[in-house]
C-alpha positions as CSV (number, residue, x, y, z in Angstrom):
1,X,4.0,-16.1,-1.0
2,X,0.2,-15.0,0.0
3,X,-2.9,-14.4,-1.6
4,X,-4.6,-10.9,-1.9
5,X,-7.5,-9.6,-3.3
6,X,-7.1,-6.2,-4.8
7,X,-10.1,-4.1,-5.8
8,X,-10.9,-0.8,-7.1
9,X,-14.4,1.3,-7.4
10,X,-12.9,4.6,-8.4
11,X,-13.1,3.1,-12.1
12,X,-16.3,1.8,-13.1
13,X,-16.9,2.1,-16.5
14,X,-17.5,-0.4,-19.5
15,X,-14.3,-2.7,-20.4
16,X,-12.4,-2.1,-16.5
17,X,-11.4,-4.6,-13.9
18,X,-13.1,-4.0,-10.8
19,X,-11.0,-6.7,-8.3
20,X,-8.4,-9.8,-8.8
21,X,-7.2,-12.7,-6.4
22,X,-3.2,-12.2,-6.9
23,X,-0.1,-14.2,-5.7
24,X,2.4,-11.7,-3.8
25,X,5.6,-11.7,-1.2
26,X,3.4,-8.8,0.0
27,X,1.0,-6.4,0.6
28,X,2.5,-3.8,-1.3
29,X,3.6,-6.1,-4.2
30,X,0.4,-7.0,-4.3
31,X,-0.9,-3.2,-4.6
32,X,1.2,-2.7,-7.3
33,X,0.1,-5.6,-9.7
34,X,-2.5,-4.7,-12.4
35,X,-5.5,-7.4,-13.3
36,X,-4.3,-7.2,-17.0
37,X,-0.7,-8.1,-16.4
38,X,0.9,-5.1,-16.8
39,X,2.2,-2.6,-13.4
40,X,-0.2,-0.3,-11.7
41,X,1.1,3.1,-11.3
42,X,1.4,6.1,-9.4
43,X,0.2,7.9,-13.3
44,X,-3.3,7.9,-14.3
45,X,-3.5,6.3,-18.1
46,X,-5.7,7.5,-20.4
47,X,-8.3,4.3,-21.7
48,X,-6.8,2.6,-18.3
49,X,-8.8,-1.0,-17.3
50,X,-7.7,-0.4,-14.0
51,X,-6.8,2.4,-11.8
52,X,-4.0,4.2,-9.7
53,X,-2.2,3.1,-6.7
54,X,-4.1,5.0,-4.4
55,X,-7.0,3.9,-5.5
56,X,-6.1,0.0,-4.9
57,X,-7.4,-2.0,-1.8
58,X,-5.7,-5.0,-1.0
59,X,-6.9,-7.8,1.7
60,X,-4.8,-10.1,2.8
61,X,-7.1,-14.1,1.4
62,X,-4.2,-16.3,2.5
63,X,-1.3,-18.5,2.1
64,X,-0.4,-19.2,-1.2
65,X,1.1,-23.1,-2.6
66,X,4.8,-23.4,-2.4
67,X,6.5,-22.3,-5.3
68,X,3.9,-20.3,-6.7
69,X,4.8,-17.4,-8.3
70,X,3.7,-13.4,-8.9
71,X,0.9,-13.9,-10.5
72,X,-2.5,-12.8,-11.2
73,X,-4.9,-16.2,-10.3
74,X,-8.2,-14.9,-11.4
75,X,-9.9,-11.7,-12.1
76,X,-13.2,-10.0,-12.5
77,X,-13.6,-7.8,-16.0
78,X,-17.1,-5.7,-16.7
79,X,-17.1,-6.2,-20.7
80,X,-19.2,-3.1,-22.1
């Protein structure tokens, strides 16, 4: 597993994620993981606290611990 930190700037608003340090087998898994839990999409969502895929950037941070898991470690919200 590796570390990534995805970002976004395409949403900015009150009450939206703007980046998160995630555990992933990959770049694109990575991509695809939303701050709050849930699965970024392809869709944009109405009242969404993230954004689309296209909008994602993902940098590779580093080697995560053995065992760890998909996950998301920590994340930056801007409460409104």
């Amino acid at each position: 597993m590796k570390l990534y930190l995805i970002s976004q700037s395409k949403n900015d608003d009150y009450d939206t994620y703007d980046s998160a340090v995630v555990c992933a087998e990959s770049e694109e898994e990575a991509k695809k993981i939303n701050p709050d839990g849930g699965i970024t999409t392809d869709k944009e969502e109405r009242y969404s606290s993230w954004t689309t895929l296209e909008h994602v950037d993902v940098e590779y941070i580093g080697e995560a611990k053995e065992g760890s898991e998909s996950e998301v470690i920590c994340s930056s919200f801007n409460a409104g």
